[in-house]
C-alpha positions, 0 to 999 in steps of 0.5 A: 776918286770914290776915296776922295769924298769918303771923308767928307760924308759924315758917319755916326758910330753906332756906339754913339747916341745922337741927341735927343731933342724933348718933344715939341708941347701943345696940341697943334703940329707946324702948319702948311701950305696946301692948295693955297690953303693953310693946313693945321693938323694935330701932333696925334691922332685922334682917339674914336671917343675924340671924334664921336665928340666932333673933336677935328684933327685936321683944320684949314683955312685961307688966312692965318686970322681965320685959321686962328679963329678955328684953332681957338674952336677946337681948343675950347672943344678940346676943354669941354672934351676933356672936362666931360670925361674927368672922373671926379676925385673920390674921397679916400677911406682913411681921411675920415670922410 
């Protein structure tokens, strides 16, 4: 009976490379529900320098309009994050500058 369900299981050849899907863009992952809230958390961790800065990884709300709300926050947090450590352009030797 075991070698009758054999073949119906899929097997991947180790020679074979599954397909790779790009990764997803944007700075926010899929959001959740959890305790009848509404979850959003960050697609990466936050570095030490994005915290100090007040940067959250994980937002809630109770509704998608509020969520959205602290979603738009964050975002132009995260612009002023980055914005305050662009090095500015130097100019360079040769250009006569």
């Amino acid at each position: 009976m075991a070698d009758q369900h054999k073949s119906d299981i899929p097997h991947i050849s180790v020679a074979v490379s599954l397909p790779s899907a790009p990764e997803p863009e944007g700075r926010w992952a899929e959001p959740y529900m959890s305790k009848g809230k509404i979850v959003l958390c960050t697609r990466r961790p936050l570095s030490q320098a994005e915290v100090r800065f007040g940067l959250r990884s994980v937002i809630s709300a109770s509704t998608v309009a509020r969520l959205k709300e602290f979603q738009e926050a964050e975002n132009v947090k995260a612009e002023e994050y980055r914005k305050a450590r662009e090095v500015p352009a130097l100019p360079h030797r040769s250009s006569g500058q």
